[in-house]
C-alpha positions in Angstrom: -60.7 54.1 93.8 -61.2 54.7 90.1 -59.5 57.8 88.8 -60.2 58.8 85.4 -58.0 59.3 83.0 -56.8 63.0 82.1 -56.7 64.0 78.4 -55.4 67.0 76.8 -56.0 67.6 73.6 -54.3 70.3 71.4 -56.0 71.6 68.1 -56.6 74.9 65.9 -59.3 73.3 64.3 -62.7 73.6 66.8 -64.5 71.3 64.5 -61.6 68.7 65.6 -61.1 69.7 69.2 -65.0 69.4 69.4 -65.2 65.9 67.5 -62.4 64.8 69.7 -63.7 65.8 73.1 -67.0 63.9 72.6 -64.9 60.7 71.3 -63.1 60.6 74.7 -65.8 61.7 76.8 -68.2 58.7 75.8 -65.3 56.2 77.1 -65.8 58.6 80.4 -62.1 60.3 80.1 -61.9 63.8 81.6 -60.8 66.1 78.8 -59.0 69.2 78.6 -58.6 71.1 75.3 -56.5 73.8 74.1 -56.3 75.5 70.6 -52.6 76.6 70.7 -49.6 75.5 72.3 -49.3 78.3 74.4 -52.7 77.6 76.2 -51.4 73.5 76.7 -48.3 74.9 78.5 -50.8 77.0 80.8 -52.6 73.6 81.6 -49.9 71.8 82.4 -48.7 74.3 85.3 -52.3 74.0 86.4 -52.2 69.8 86.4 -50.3 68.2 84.6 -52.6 65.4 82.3 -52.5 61.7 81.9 -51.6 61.6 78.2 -51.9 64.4 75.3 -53.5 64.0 72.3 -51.8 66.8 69.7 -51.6 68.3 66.3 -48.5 69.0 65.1 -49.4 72.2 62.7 -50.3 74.6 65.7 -50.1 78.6 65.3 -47.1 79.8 67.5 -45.6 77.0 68.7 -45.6 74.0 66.5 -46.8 70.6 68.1 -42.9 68.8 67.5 -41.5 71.7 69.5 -44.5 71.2 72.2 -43.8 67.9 72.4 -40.0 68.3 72.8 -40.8 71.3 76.1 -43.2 68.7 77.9 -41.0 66.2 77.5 -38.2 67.6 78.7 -40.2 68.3 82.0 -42.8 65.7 81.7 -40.9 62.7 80.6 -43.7 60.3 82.3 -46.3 61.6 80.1 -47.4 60.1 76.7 -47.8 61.3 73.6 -49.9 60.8 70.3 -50.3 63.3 67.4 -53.1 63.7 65.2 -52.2 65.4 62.3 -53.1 66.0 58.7 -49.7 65.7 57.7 -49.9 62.2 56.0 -45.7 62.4 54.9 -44.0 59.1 56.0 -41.3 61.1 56.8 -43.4 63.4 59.4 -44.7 60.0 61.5 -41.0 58.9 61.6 -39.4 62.1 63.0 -42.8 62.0 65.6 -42.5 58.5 66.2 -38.3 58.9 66.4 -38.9 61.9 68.8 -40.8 59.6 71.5 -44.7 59.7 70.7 -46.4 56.8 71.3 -48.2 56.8 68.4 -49.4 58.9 65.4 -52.9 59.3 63.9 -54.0 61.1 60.5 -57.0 62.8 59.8 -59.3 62.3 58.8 -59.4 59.5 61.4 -61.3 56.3 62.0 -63.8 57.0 65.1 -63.3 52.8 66.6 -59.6 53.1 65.5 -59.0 56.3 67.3 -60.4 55.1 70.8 -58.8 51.5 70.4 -55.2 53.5 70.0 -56.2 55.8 73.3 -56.4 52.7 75.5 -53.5 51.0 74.0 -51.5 54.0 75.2 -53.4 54.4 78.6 -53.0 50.2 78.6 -49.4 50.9 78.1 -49.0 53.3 80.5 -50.3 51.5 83.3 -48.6 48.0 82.3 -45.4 48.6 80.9 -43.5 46.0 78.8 -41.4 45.2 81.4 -40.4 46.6 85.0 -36.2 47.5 85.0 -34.8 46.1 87.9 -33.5 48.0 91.2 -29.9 47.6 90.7 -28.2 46.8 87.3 -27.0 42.7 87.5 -23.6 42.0 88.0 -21.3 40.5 85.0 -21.3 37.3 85.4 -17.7 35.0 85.5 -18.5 32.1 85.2 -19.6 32.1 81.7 -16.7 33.9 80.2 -18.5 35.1 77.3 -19.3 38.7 76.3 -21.9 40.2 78.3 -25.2 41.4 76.9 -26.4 44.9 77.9 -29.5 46.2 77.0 -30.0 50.5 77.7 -33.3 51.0 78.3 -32.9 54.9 77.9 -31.1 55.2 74.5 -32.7 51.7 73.6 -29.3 50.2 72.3 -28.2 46.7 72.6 -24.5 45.8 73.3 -22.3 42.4 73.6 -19.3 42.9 75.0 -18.3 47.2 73.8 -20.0 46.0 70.5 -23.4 47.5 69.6 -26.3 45.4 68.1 -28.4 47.5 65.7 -32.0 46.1 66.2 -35.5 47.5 65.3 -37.8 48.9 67.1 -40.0 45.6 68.0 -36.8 43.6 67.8 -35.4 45.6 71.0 -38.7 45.1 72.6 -39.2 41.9 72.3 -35.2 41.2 73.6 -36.3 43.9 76.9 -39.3 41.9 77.4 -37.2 38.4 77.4 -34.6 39.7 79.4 -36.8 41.1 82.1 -37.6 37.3 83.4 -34.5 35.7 82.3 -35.4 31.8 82.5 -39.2 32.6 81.9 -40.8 31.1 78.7 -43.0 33.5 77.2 -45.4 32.0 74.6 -46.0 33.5 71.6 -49.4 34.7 72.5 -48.2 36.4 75.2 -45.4 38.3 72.9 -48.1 39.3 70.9 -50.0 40.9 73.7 -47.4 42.4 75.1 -45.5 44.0 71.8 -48.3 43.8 69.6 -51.3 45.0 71.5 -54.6 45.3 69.9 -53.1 44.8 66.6 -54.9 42.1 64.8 -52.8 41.9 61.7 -50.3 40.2 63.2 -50.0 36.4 64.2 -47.6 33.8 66.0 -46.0 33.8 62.5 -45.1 37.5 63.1 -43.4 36.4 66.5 -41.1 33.8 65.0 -40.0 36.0 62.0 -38.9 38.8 64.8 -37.5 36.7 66.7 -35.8 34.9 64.2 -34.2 37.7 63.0 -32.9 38.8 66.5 -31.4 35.6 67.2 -29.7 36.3 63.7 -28.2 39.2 65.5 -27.2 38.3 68.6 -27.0 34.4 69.2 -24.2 34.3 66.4 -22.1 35.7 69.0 -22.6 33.7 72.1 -19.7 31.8 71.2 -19.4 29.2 73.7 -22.2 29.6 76.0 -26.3 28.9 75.0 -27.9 31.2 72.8 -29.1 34.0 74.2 -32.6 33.3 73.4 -33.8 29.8 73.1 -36.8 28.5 71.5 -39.0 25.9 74.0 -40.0 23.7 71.5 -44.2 23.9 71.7 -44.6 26.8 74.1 -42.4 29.8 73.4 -39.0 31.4 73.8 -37.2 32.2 76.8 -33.9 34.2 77.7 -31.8 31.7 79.2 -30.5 32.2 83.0 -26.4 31.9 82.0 -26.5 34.6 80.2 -25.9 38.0 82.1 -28.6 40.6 81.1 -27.7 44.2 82.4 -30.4 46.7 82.1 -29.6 50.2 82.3 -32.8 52.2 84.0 
């Protein structure tokens, strides 16, 4: 049975919280709306929502610290903010929190409903599904392990962390998840790009080139840890001992 999505969706502004509300109820969401943060924390203890849509400059509460209370009890539950704050710096430290995405207003009406369903999309089919038990090192390699920490997202060979980017570590997580699986480069972009259509297979290879810079330099003996199939993709060979840490 179909269950609609549940959006809440956090404002001072009615004009917005109006706006907003029609947006998501023509793609048939269910919508809750709330012009503080006080009256989003009353909802929750009602029902908790699919996904919240907020702004960040709330009266009271401000939407960062919001964000940081749900998430602290709702860690399932994603985030984007819409905010006028246009700052690089602000849709870092919401992005760096944990949001799934950030929006400015004045938004884009096609824009805004194509980055609700990538978030519902990604919700529902996550980049990669973290093993029941963590895989055994194995010995008869004798080369450094490779660990990947799906909580704090860091990479480590051996005791040695790997600094990577944010699509870098999420293109490795997707690779390790099937290790001997060759994912083509269309399928990378589906999976890490989404809906983006600024990007290309070009954008795959420079990514991936630049995490192989990183991490195959120190496979010493055994195979690179990711290995290009020459016409169809890249894969994350099978002698190599991926541990991931749900």
């Amino acid at each position: 049975m179909f269950v609609r999505p549940k959006l809440l969706v956090i404002d001072d502004e009615p004009e917005v919280l109006s706006l907003v509300r029609k947006i998501l109820h023509e793609e048939n969401y269910e919508v809750v709306v709330a012009e503080t943060a006080e009256e989003a924390v009353n909802a929750f203890e009602v029902q908790p929502p699919t996904a919240v849509i907020a702004d960040i400059n709330l009266p009271g509460m401000n939407g960062l610290d919001f964000f940081k209370l749900i998430r602290s009890q709702h860690p399932e539950v994603p985030f984007i903010f819409l905010s006028g704050l246009t700052d690089e710096f602000d849709k870092v430290l919401g992005l760096e929190l944990g949001a799934e995405d950030y929006i400015t207003k004045p938004f884009n009406v096609r824009e805004f409903k194509a980055r609700v369903k990538v978030m519902l999309r990604r919700l529902h089919n996550p980049v990669y599904q973290a093993p029941a038990a963590v895989v055994a090192p194995s010995h008869e390699t004798g080369g450094a392990d490779l660990t990947v920490d799906t909580l704090k997202r860091q990479v480590f060979i051996g005791t040695e962390e790997v600094n990577l980017t944010k699509k870098e570590f999420d293109i490795l997580l997707l690779l390790a998840s099937r290790p001997g699986q060759v994912f083509t480069r269309e399928h990378i972009l589906d999976v890490i790009w989404q809906d983006d259509a600024n990007v290309s297979d070009r954008t795959v290879d420079v990514h991936i080139g630049r995490l192989r810079e990183k991490i195959n330099v120190r496979s010493g003996e055994l195979p690179p840890y990711i290995e290009t199939v020459r016409g169809v993709g890249y894969r994350c060979n099978h002698s190599v001992n991926i541990s991931l840490i749900s």
